[in-house]
MITI-317656 format. One record per residue (C-alpha): residue number from 1; x, y, z negated; residue in three letters. Coordinates in Angstrom, 3 decimals. Each point is the difference from the previous one (the first is absolute). Layout:
N
+------+----------+----------+----------+------+
| nufi |        u |        v |        w | baba |
+------+----------+----------+----------+------+
|  NUM |        X |        Y |        Z |  ALA |
...
+------+----------+----------+----------+------+
END
This chain:
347
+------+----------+----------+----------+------+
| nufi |        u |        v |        w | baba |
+------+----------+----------+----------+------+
|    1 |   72.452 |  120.907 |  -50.119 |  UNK |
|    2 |    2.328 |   -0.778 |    2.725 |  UNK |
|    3 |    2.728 |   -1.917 |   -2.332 |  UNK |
|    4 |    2.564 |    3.144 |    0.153 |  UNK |
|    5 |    0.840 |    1.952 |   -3.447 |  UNK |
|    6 |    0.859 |    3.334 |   -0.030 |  UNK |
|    7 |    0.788 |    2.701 |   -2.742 |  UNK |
|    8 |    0.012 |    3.202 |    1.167 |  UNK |
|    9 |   -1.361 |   -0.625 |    4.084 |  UNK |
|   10 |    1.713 |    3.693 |    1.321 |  UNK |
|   11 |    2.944 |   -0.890 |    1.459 |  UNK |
|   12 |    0.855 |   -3.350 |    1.422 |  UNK |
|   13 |   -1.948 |   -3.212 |    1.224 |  UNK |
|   14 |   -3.649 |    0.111 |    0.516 |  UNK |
|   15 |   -0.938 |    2.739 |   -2.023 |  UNK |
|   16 |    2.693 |    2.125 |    0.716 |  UNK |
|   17 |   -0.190 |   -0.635 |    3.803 |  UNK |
|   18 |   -3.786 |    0.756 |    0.280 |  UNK |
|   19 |    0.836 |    3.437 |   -2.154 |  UNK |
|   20 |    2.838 |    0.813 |    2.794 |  UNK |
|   21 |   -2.915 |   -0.582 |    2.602 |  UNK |
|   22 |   -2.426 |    2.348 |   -1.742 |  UNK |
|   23 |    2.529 |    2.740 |   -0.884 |  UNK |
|   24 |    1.550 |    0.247 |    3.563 |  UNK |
|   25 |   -2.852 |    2.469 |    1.481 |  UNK |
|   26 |    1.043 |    2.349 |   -3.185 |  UNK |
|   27 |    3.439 |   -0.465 |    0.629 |  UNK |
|   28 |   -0.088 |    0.890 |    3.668 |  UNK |
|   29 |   -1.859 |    2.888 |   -0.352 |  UNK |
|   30 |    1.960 |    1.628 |   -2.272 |  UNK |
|   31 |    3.569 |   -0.808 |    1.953 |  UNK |
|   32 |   -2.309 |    1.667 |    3.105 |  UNK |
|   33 |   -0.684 |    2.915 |   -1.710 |  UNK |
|   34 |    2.943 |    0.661 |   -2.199 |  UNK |
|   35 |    2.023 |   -0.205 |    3.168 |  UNK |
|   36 |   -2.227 |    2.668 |    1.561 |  UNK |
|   37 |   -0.398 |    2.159 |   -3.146 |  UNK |
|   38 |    2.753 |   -0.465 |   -1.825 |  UNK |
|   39 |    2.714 |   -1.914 |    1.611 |  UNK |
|   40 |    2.654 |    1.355 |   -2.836 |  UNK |
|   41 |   -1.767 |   -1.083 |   -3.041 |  UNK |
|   42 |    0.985 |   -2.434 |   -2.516 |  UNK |
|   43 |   -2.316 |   -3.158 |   -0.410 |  UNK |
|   44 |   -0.438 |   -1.212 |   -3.701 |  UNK |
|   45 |   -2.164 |   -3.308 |    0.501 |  UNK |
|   46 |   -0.813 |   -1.965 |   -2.576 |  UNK |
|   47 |   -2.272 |   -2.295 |    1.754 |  UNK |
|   48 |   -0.294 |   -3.668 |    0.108 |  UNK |
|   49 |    1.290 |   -2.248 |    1.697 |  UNK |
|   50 |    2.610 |    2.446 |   -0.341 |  UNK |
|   51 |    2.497 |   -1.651 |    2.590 |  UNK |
|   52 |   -2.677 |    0.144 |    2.825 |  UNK |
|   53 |   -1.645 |    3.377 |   -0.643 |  UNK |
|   54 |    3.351 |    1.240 |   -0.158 |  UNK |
|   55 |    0.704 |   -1.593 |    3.157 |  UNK |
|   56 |   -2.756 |    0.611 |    2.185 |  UNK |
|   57 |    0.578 |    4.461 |   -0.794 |  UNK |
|   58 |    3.108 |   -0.850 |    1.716 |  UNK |
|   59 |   -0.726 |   -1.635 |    2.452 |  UNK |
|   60 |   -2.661 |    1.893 |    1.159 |  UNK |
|   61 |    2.379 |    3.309 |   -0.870 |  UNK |
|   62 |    4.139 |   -1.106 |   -0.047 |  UNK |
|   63 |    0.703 |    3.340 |   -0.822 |  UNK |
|   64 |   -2.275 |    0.110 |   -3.004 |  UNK |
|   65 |    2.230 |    0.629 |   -3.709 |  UNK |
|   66 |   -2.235 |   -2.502 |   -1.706 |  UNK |
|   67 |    1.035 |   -2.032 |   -3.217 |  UNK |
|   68 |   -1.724 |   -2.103 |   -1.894 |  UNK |
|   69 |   -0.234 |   -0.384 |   -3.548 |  UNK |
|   70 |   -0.619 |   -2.950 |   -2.891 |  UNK |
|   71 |    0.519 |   -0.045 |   -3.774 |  UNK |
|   72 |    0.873 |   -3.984 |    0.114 |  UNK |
|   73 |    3.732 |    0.488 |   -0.571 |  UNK |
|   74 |   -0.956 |    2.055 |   -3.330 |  UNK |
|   75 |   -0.897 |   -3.393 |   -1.591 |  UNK |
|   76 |    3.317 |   -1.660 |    0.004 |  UNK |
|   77 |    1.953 |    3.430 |   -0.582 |  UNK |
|   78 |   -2.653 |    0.018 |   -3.472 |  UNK |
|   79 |    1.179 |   -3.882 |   -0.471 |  UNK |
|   80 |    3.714 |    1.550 |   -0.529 |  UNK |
|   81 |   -0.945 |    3.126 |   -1.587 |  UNK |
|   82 |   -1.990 |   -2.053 |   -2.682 |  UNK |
|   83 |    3.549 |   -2.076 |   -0.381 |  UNK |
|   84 |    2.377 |    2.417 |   -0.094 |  UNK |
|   85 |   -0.077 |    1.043 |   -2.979 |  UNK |
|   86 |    0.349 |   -3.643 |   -1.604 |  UNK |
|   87 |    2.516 |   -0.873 |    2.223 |  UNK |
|   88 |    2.264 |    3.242 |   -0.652 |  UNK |
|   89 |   -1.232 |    1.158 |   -3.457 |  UNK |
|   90 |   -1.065 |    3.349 |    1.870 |  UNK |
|   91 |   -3.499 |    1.850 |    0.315 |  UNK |
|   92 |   -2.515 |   -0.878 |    2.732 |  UNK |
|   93 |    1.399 |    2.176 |    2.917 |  UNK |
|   94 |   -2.091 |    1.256 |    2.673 |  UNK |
|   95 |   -1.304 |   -2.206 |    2.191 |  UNK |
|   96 |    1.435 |    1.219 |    3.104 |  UNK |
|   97 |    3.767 |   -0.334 |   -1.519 |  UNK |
|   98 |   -0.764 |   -3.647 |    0.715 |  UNK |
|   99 |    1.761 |   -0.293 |    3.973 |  UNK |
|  100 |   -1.313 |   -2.745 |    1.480 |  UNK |
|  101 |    0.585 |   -0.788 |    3.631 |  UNK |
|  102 |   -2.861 |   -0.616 |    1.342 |  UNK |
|  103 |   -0.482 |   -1.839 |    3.904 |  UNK |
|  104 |   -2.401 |   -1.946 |    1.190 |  UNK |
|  105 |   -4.171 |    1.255 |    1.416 |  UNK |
|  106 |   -2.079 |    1.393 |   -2.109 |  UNK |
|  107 |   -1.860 |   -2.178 |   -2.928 |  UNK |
|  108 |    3.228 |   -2.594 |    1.165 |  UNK |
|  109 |    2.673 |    1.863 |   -0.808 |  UNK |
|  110 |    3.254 |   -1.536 |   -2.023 |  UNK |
|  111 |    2.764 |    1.444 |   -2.470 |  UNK |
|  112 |    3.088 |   -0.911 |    1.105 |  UNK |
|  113 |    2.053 |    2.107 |   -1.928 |  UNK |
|  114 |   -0.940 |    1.454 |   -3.897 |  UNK |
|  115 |    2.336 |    3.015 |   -1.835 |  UNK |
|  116 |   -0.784 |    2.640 |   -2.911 |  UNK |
|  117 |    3.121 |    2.035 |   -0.361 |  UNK |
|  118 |    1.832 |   -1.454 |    1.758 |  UNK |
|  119 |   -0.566 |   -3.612 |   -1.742 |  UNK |
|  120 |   -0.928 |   -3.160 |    2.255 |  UNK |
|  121 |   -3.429 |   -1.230 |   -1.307 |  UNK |
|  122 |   -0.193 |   -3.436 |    1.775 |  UNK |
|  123 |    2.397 |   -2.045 |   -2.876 |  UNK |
|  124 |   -2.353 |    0.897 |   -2.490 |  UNK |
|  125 |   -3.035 |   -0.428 |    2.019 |  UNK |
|  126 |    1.327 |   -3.506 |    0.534 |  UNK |
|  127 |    0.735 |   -0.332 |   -3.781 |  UNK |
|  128 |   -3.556 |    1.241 |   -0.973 |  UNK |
|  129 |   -2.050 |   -2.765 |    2.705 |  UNK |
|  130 |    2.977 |   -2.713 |   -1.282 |  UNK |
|  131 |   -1.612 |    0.251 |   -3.241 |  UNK |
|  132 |   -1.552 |   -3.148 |   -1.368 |  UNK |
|  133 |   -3.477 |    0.361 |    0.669 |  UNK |
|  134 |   -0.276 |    2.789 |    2.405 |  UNK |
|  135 |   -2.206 |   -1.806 |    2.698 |  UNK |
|  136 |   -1.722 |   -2.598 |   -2.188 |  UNK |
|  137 |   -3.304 |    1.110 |    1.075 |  UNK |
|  138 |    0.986 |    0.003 |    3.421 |  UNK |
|  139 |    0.951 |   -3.065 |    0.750 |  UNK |
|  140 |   -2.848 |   -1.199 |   -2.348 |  UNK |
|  141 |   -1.900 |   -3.065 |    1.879 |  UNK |
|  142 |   -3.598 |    0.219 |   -2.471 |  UNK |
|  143 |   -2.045 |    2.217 |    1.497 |  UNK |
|  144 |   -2.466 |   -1.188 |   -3.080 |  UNK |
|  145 |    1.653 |    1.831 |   -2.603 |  UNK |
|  146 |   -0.106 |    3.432 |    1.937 |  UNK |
|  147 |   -2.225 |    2.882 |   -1.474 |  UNK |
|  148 |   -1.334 |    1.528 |    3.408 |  UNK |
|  149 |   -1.560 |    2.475 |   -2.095 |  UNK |
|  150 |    2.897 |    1.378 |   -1.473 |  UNK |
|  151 |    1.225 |    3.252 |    1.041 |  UNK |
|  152 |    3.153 |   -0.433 |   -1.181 |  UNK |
|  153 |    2.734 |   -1.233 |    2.523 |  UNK |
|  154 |    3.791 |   -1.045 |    0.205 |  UNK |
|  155 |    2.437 |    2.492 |    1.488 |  UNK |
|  156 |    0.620 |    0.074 |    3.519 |  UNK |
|  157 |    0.882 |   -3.416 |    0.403 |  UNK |
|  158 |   -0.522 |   -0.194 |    3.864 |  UNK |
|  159 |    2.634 |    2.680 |    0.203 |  UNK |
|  160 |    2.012 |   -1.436 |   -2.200 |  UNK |
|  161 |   -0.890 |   -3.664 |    1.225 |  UNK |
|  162 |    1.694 |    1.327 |    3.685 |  UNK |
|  163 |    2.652 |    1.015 |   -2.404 |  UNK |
|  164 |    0.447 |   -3.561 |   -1.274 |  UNK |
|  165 |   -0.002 |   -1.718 |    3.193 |  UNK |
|  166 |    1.336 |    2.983 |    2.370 |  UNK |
|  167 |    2.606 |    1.932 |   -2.264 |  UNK |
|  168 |   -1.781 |    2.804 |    0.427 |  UNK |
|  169 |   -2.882 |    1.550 |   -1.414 |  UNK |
|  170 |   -3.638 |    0.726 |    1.987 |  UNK |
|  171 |   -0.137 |    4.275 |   -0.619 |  UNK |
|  172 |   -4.009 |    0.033 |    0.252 |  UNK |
|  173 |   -2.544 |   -0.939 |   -2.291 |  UNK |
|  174 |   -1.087 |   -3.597 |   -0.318 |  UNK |
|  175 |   -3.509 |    0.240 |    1.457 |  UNK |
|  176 |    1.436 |    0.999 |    3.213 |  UNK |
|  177 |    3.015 |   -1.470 |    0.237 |  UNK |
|  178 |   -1.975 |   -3.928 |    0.030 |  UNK |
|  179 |   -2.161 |    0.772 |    2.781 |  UNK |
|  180 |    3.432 |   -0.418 |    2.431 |  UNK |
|  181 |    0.746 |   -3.263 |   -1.278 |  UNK |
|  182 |   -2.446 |   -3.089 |   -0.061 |  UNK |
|  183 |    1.721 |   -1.242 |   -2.946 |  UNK |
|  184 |   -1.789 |    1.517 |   -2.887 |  UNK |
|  185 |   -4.111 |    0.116 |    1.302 |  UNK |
|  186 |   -1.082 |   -3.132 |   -1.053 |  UNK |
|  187 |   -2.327 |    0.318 |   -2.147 |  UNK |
|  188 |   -0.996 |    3.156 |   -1.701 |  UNK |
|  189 |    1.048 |   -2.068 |   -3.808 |  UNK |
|  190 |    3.596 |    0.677 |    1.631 |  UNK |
|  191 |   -0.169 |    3.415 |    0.716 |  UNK |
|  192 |   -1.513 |    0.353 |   -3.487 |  UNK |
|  193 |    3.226 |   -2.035 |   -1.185 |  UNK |
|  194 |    2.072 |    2.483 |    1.624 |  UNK |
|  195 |   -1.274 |    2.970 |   -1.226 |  UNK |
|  196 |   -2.164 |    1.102 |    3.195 |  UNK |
|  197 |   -3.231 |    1.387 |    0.004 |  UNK |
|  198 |   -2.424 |    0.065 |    3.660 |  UNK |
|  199 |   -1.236 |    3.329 |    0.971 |  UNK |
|  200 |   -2.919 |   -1.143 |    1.091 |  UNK |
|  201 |   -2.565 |    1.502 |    2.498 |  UNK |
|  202 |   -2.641 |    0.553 |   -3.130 |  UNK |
|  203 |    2.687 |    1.749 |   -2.220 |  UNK |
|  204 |    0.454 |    1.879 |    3.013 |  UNK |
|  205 |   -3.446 |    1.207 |    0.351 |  UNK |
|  206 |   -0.501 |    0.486 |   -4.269 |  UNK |
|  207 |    3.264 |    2.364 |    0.759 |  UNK |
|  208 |   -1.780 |    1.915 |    2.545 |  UNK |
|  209 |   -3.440 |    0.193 |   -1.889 |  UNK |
|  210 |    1.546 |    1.492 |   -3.265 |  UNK |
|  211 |    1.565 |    2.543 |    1.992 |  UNK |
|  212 |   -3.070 |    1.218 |    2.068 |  UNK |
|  213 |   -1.795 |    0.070 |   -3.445 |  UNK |
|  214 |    2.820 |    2.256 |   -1.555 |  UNK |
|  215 |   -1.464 |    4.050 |   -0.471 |  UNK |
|  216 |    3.486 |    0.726 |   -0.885 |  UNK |
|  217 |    1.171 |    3.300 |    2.098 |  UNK |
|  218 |    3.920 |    1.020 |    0.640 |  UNK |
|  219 |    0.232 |    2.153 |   -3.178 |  UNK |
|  220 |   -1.020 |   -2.618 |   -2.137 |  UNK |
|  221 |    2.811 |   -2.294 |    0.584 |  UNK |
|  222 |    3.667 |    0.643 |   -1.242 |  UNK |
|  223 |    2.706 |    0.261 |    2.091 |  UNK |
|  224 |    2.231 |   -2.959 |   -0.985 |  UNK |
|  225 |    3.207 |   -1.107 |    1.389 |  UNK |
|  226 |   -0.290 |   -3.518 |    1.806 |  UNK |
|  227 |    2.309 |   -2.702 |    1.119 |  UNK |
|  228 |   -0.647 |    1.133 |    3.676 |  UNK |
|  229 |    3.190 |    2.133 |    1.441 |  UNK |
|  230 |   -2.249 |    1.861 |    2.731 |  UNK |
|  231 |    0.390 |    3.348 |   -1.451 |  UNK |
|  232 |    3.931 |   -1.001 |   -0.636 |  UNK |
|  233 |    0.264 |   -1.098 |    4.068 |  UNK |
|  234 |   -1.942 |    3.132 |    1.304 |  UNK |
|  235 |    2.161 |    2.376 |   -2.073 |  UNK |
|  236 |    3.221 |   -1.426 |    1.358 |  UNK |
|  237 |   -1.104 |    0.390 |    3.661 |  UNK |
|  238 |   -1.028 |    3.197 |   -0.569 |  UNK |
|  239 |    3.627 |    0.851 |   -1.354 |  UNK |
|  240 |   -1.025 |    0.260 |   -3.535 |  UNK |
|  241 |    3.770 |   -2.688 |   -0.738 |  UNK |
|  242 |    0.840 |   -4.012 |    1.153 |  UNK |
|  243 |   -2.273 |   -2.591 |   -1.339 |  UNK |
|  244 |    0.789 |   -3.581 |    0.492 |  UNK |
|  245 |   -2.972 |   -2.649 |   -0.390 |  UNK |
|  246 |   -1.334 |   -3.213 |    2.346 |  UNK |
|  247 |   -1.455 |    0.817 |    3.111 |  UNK |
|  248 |   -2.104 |   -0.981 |    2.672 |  UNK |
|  249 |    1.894 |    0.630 |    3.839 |  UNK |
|  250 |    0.506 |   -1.551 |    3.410 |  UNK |
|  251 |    3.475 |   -2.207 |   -0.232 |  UNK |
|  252 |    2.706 |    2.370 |    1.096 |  UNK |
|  253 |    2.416 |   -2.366 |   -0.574 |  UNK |
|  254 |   -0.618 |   -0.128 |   -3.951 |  UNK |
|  255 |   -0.719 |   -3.639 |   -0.410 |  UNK |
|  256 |    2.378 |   -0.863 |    2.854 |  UNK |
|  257 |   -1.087 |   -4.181 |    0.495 |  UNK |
|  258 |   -4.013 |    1.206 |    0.630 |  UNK |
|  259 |   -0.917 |    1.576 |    3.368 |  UNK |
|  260 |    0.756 |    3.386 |    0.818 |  UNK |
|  261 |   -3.260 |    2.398 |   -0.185 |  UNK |
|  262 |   -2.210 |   -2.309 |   -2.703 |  UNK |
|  263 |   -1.440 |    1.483 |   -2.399 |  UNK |
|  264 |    2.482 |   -1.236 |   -3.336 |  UNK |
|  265 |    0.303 |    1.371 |   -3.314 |  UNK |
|  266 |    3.566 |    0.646 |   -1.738 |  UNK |
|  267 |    1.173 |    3.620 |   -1.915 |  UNK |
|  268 |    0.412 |    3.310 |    1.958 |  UNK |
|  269 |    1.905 |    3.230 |   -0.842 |  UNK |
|  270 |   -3.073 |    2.820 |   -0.054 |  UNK |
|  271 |    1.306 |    3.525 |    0.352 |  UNK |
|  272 |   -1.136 |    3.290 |    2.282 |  UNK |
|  273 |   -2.083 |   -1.425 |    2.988 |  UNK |
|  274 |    2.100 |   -3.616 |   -0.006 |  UNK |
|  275 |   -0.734 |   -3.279 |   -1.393 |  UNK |
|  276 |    3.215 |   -1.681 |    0.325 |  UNK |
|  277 |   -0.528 |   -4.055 |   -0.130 |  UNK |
|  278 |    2.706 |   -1.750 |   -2.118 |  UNK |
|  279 |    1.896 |   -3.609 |    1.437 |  UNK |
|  280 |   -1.003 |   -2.202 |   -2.538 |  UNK |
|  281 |    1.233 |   -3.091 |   -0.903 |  UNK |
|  282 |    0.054 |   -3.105 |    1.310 |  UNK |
|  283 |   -1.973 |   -2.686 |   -1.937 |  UNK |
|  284 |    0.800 |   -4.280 |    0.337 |  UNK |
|  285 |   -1.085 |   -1.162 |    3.382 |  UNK |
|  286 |   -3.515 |   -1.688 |   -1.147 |  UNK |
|  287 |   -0.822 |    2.811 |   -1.249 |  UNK |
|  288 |    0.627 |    1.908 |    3.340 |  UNK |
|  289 |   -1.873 |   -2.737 |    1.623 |  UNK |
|  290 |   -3.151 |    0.647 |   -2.032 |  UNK |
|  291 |   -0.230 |    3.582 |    0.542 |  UNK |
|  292 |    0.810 |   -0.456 |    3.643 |  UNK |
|  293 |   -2.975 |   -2.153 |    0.313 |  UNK |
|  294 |   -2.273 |    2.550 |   -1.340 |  UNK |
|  295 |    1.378 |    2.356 |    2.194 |  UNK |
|  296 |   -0.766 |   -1.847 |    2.999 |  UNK |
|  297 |   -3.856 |   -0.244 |   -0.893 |  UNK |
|  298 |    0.248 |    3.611 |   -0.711 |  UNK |
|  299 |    1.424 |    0.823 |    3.273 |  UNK |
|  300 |   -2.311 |   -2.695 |    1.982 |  UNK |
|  301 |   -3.138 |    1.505 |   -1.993 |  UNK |
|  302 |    1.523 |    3.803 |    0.850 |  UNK |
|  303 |   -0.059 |   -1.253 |    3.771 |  UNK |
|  304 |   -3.409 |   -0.796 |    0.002 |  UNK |
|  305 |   -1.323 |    2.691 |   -1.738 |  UNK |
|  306 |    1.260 |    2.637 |    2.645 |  UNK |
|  307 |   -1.064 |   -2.361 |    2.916 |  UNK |
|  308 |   -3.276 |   -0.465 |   -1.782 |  UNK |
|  309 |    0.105 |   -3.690 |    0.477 |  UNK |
|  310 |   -2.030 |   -1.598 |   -2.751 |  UNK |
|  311 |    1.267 |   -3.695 |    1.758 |  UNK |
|  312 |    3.825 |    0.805 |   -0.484 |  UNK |
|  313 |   -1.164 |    1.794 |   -4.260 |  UNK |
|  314 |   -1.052 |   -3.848 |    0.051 |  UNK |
|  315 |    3.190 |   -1.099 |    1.453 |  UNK |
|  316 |    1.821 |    2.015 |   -2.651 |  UNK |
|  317 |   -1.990 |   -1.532 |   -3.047 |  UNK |
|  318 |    0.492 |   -3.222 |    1.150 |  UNK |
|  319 |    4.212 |    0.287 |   -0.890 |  UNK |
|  320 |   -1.271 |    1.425 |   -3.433 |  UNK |
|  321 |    1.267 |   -2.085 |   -3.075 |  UNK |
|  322 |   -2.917 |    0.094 |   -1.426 |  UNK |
|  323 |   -2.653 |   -1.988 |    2.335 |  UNK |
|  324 |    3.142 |   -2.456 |    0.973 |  UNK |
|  325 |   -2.077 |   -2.600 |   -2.012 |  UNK |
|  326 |   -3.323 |    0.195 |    2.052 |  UNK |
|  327 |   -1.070 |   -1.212 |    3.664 |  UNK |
|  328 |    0.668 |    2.861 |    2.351 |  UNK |
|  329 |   -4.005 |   -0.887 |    0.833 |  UNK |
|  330 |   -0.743 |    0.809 |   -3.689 |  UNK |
|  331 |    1.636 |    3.339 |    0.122 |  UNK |
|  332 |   -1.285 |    0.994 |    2.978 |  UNK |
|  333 |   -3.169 |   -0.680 |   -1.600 |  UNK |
|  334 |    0.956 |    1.377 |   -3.422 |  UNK |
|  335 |    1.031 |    3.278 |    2.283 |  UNK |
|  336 |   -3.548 |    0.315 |    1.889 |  UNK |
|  337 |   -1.693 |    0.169 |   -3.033 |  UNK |
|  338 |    2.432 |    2.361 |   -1.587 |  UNK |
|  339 |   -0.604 |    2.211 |    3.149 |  UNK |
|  340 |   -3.443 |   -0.137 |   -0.285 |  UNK |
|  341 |   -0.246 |    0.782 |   -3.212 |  UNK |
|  342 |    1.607 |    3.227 |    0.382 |  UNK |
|  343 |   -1.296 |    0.602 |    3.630 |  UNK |
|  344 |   -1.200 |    3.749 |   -0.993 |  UNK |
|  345 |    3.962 |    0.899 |   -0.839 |  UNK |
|  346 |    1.490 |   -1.685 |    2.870 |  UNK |
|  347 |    1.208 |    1.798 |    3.305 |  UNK |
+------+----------+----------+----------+------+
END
């Protein structure tokens, strides 16, 4: 309605903002009353936006042991896994064996380095996107041809597109990766093109519906194993043995060219009552300059949010990729009506 496309809408530029706005009374209140209840607990959020929940618990607590968790990064280890055993004429190994080092925010994160056993992925990740072919239907230019019905889509070409252009590979799924670049959202025949599908606000609701109508109880469901690594995370801090994965944390120093005490994602070391954050590498100075950007939007929107300043939330969106195209008058319009439409949420 407003002229801005979005796929997913939870964790950056206008949909992602107003979510940050609407989840902050939550997220205060439970820093508040962890701190008063139970100041030594560990904090498993899984919450989006994930970088600014995360932030505002602690903010509101410093002392809180909160991390925050995302499945993203599973994609591109599966990308490897699935390759692996071409490649080296081996079976599929677990997923995890895939070591991927992982920086960046959440939903933006990047691979700068790739190993299984001890074998550097990259070369034949450059070999496999060399290929003749690879991004035909990327860099298509007639939208007439496209099936936007289809359900069937390329494979992770905006990852592998930063990849092409970068040297280095976007680690989180397509549909979330696009909404921190401008580059891809012209039309919804190129996300189609790419592979990318729009969770939109009516799949949303058909989501919630079918689960409300479910008379399923607890016993009737099996207890599967999923791709999630919460039970593996909560294990090691309890001092059930180390467990390395992504993570959520405040910058300790981890991603050492993005400001101290942001909210970043990169690996961590989990053992007994320690996440340990891991240095990660250092990808090619665009790169940096992307995710930097996104950082400061996070970082002007956290400011906001704990001031309660709905002007300076404005301010924020306003340095947001993603509305860079319209009139600052047509946002701020775009942004009332957004507002009131979810007036009943908002603080």
């Amino acid at each position: 309605e407003h002229g801005i496309l979005q796929t997913v809408g939870d964790t950056t530029g206008p949909g992602g903002i107003l979510r940050a706005v609407r989840s902050q009374p939550a997220f205060v209140t439970f820093a508040e009353a962890i701190r008063r209840c139970c100041p030594d607990a560990w904090v498993v959020n899984y919450s989006n936006p994930m970088t600014l929940c995360t932030a505002l618990l602690y903010a509101v607590f410093p002392a809180i042991k909160a991390i925050g968790c995302c499945h993203e990064v599973f994609g591109l280890q599966t990308w490897f896994q699935r390759r692996i055993p071409r490649w080296f004429g081996v079976d599929k190994p677990p997923r995890n064996a895939v070591r991927l080092d992982v920086t960046g925010v959440n939903h933006f994160t990047w691979a700068t380095r790739a190993s299984w056993q001890g074998r550097d992925l990259m070369p034949l990740l450059a070999e496999e996107v060399d290929r003749r072919g690879f991004f035909d239907r990327l860099d298509a230019s007639d939208d007439a041809d496209l099936d936007l019905d289809s359900d069937e889509g390329p494979n992770r070409f905006i990852g592998l597109d930063f990849f092409r252009r970068f040297g280095v590979p976007g680690a989180a799924g397509d549909a979330h990766l696009v909404e921190f670049v401008p580059w891809y959202l012209g039309s919804e025949a190129s996300l189609q093109r790419m592979g990318v599908r729009r969770k939109t606000y009516e799949w949303r609701l058909q989501q919630v519906r079918e689960k409300l109508a479910s008379t399923a109880t607890d016993s009737d469901a099996p207890l599967q194993k999923s791709c999630e690594e919460g039970v593996e995370t909560m294990t090691a801090l309890s001092g059930g043995g180390d467990f390395f994965t992504n993570v959520n944390l405040p910058n300790q120093g981890q991603i050492p060219w993005l400001p101290q005490g942001a909210v970043v994602e990169s690996n961590a070391l989990f053992r007994a009552d320690e996440a340990l954050p891991v240095v990660t590498g250092t990808p090619p100075l665009p790169v940096q300059s992307l995710i930097r950007r996104v950082v400061d939007v996070q970082q002007a929107t956290l400011q906001g949010l704990l001031e309660e300043d709905i002007e300076a939330i404005f301010s924020a969106l306003l340095c947001d990729p993603l509305v860079c195209h319209r009139r600052p008058d047509q946002v701020h319009r775009m942004w009332q009506a957004m507002r009131r439409a979810n007036a009943e949420g908002l603080p």
